[in-house]
C-alpha positions as CSV (number, residue, x, y, z in Angstrom):
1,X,72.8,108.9,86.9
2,X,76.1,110.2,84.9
3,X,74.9,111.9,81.8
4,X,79.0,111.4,80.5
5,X,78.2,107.9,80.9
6,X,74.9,107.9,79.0
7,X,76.7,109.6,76.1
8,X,79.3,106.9,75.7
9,X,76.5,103.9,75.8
10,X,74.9,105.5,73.1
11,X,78.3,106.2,71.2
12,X,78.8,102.6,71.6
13,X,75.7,101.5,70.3
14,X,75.4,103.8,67.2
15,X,79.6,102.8,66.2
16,X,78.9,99.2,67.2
17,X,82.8,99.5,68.7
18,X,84.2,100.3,72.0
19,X,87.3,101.4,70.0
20,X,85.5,103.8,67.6
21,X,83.4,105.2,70.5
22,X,86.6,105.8,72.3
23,X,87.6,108.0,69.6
24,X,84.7,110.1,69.7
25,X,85.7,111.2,73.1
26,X,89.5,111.5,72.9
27,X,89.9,108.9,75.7
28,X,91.6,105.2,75.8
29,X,89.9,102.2,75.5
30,X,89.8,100.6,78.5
31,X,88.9,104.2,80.1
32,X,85.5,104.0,78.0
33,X,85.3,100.3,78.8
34,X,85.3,100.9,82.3
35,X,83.1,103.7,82.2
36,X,80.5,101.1,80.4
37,X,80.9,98.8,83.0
38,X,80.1,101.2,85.6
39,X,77.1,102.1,84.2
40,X,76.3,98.1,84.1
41,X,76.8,97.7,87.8
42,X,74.6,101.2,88.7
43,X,71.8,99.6,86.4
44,X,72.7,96.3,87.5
45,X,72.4,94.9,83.8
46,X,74.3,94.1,81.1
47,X,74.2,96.6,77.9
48,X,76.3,94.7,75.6
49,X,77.9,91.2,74.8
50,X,80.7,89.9,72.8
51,X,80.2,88.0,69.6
52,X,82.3,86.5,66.9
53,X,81.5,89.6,64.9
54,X,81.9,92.4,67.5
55,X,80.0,93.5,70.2
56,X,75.9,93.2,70.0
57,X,73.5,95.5,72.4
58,X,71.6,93.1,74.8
59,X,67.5,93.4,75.1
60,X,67.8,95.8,78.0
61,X,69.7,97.8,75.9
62,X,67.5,98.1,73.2
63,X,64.9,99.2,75.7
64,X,67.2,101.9,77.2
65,X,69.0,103.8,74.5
66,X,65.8,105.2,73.3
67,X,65.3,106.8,76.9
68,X,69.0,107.5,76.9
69,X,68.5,109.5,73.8
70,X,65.9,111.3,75.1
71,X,67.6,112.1,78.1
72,X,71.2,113.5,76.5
73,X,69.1,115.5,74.1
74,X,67.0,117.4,76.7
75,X,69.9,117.7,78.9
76,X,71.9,119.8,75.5
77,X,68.5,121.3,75.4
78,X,68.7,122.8,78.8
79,X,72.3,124.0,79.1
80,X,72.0,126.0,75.6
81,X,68.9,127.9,77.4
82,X,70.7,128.6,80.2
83,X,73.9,129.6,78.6
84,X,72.0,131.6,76.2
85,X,70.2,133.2,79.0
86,X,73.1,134.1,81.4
87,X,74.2,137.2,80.6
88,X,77.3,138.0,82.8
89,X,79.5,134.8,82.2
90,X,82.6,133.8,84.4
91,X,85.2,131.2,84.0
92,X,87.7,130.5,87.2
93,X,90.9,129.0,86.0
94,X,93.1,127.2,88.0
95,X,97.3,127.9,86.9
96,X,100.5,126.4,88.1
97,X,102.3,129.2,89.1
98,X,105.2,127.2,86.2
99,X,102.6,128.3,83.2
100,X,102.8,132.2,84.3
101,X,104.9,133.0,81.6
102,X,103.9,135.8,78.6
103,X,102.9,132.4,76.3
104,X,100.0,132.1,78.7
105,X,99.4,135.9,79.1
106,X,99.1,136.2,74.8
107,X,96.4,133.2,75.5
108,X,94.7,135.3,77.8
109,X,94.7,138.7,75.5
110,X,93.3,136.2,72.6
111,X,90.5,135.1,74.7
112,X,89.8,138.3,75.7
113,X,89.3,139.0,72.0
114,X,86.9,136.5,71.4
115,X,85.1,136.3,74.5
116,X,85.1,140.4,75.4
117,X,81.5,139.6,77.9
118,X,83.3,136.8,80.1
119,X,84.7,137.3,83.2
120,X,87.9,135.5,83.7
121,X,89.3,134.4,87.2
122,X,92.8,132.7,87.6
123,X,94.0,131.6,91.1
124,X,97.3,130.4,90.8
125,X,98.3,127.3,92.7
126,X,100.3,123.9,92.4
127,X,98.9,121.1,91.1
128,X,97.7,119.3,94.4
129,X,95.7,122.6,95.3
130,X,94.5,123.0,92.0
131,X,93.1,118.7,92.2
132,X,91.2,119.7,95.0
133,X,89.7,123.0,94.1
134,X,88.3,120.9,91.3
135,X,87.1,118.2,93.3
136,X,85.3,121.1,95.1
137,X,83.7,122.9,92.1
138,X,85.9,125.8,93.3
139,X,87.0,126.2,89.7
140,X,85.8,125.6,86.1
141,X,89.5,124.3,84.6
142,X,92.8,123.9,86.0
143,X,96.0,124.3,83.9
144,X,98.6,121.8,85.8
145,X,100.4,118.8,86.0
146,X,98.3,115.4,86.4
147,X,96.7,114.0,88.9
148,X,98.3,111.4,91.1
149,X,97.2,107.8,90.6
150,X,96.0,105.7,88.3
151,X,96.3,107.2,84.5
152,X,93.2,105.7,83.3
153,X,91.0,106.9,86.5
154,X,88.0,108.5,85.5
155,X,87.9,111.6,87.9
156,X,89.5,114.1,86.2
157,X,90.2,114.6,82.3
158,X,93.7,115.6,81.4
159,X,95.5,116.5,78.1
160,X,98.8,117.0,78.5
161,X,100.1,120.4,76.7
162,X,103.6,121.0,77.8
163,X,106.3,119.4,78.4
164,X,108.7,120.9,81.4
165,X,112.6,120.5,82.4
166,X,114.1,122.3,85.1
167,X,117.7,123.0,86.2
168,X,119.9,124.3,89.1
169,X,120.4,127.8,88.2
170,X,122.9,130.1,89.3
171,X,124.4,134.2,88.4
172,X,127.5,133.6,86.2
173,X,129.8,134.9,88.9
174,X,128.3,132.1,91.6
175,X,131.5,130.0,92.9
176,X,129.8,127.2,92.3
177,X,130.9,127.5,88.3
178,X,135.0,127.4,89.9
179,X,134.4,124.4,91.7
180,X,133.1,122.7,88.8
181,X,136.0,123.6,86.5
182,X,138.3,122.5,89.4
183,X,136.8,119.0,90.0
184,X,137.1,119.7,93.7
185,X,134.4,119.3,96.5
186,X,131.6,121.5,96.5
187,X,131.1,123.6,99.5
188,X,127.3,124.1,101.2
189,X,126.0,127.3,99.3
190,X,122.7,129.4,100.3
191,X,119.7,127.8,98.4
192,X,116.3,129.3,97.5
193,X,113.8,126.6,96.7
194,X,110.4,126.6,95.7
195,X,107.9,124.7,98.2
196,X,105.8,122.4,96.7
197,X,103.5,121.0,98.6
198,X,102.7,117.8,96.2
199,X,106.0,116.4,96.4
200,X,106.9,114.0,99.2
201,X,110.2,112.8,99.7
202,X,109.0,108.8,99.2
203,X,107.3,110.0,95.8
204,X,109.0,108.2,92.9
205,X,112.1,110.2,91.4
206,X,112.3,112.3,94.8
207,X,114.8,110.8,96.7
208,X,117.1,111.3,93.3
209,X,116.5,114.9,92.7
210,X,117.9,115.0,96.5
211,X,120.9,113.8,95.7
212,X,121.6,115.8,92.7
213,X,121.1,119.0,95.0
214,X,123.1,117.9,97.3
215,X,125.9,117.1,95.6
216,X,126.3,120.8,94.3
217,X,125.9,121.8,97.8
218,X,122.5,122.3,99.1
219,X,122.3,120.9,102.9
220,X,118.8,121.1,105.4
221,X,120.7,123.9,107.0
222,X,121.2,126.5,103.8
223,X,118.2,125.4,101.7
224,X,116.5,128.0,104.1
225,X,114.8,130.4,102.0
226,X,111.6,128.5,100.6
227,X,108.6,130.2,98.8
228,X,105.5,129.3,97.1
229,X,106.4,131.8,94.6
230,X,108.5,130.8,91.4
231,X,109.0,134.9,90.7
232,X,110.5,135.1,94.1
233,X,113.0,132.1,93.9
234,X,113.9,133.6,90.5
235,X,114.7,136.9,92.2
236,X,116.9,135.8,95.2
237,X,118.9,133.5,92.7
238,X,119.3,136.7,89.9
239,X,119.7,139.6,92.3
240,X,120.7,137.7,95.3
241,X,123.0,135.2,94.0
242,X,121.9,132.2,95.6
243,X,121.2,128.8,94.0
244,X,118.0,127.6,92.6
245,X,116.0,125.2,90.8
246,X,113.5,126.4,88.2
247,X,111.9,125.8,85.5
248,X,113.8,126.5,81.9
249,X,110.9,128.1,80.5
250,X,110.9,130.2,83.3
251,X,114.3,131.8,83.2
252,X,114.6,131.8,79.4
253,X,115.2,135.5,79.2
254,X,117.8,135.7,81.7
255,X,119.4,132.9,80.3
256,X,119.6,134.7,76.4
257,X,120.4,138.0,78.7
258,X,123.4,135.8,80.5
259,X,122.2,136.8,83.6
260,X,121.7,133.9,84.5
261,X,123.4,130.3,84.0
262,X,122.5,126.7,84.6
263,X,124.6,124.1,86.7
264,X,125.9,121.6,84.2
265,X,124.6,118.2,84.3
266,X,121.3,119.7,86.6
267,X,118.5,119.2,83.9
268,X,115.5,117.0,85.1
269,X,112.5,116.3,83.4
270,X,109.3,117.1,85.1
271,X,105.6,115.6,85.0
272,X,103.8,117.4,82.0
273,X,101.8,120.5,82.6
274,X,98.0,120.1,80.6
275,X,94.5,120.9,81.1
276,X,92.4,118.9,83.7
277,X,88.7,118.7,84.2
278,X,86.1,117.0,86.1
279,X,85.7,113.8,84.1
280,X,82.0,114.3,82.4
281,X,81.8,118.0,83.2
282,X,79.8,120.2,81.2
283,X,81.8,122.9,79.2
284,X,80.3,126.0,78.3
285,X,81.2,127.9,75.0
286,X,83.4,130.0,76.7
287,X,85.8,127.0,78.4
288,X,85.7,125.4,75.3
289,X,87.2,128.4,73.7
290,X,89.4,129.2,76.2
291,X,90.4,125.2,76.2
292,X,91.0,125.6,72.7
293,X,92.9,129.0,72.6
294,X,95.5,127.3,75.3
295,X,95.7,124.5,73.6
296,X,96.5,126.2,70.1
297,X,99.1,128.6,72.0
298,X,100.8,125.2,73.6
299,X,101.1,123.5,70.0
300,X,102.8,126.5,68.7
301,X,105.5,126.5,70.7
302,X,108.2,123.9,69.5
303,X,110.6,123.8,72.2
304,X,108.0,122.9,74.8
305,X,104.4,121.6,73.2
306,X,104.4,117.8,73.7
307,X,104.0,117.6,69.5
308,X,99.9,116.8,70.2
């Protein structure tokens, strides 16, 4: 039986309102009413009914959430022993390689502060890898874009943090600026592109973003150099004076340096990047810190937190 689920009946019960309960856990309303419902078909009864005056606990429930109770607070009971008796602590974190930046790396160094004894793991990948390395177990958190689907599944937890744009960025010298200001016909120029494995070319908004690279130039044959590697792409398009597209955040120093310049009329809005969980995981001390610390670091900056 799902503890998560046990934890919401009895934050049902003790509010008296799905709406209030749904509060308590940060999560939407029909989330939290589905999650209730589930619980209703795995017990096969009802827990609650709807009255003129709200909702009312049925008999069965009555009988249960003293059990429930008993059950959530031995289950607290247990992980507190257990974190209080493991003494080397790890977290693995899950990054897209888009949230490398030195916002994330401060975030890190504060964590390090405050939690000197845990061991922290990142493995960098996008955010299809990182879905399934949670699905897995593999790792602890993942700090990505959200999983595909239904919003209000119940899988995975997500708050979203940051909001990305990229752009088609190219060296100031790159031709591509000339045949702009001329309003003639763009010729096919050497592209670097990141490869993302999570985006197919039927997904929603893809087929657009095609279009808009290839109208400044990009063709099967030139967008040759691909690489899972962001700092890579950035390279061949700074020191190699190809095109690319990447993320603003990402070239925000060469752009103030004017090393770098973007394509006019390039910028796209991306999916926002968050924190994602197993839906109903337990978090130790140390993930809810390090949740916390990312989250803080995210608000703070302006240009890019989602104003959470």
């Amino acid at each position: 039986m799902n503890i998560a689920k046990l934890e919401r009946m009895i934050a049902v019960y003790e509010s008296g309102s799905f709406r209030k309960a749904a509060k308590i856990f940060g999560m939407s309303q029909p989330a939290l009413t589905w999650s209730i419902r589930q619980l209703e078909e795995s017990l096969n009864l009802a827990l609650f009914v709807r009255g003129p005056r709200g909702i009312k606990p049925t008999d069965a429930c009555e009988r249960l959430i003293v059990r429930a109770r008993l059950i959530v607070s031995e289950q607290q009971r247990l992980l507190a022993e257990v974190e209080r008796s493991s003494q080397a602590q790890a977290i693995e974190l899950g990054v897209h390689p888009v949230m490398m930046n030195a916002r994330f790396s401060r975030s890190i160094a504060r964590f390090r502060q405050a939690m000197p004894d845990v061991a922290l793991r990142i493995v960098e990948g996008y955010s299809s890898e990182l879905h399934e390395r949670l699905r897995q177990g593999e790792i602890d958190l993942a700090y990505c874009a959200r999983a595909a689907g239904d919003p209000e599944s119940e899988e995975f937890e997500f708050k979203p943090l940051v909001q990305q744009f990229y752009s088609v960025f190219a060296r100031p010298d790159h031709c591509v600026f000339a045949e702009i200001g001329s309003g003639g016909r763009h010729e096919a120029h050497d592209w670097a592109q990141v490869a993302v494995p999570n985006l197919a070319s039927d997904q929603g908004g893809a087929q657009d973003l095609m279009l808009l690279l290839e109208s400044i130039g990009m063709t099967q044959a030139k967008a040759a150099v691909r690489s899972s590697s962001m700092s890579l792409i950035r390279s061949l398009v700074v020191d190699a004076g190809m095109l690319g597209m990447l993320p603003d955040d990402f070239v925000a120093d060469e752009l103030a340096a004017n090393t770098l310049r973007r394509v006019p009329d390039t910028r796209v809005e991306a999916p926002p990047i968050g924190l994602l969980s197993v839906a109903g995981s337990y978090r130790s001390a140390s993930v809810r810190q390090l949740h916390t610390l990312l989250k803080q670091d995210a608000q703070g900056d302006r240009t890019f937190a989602l104003g959470l």
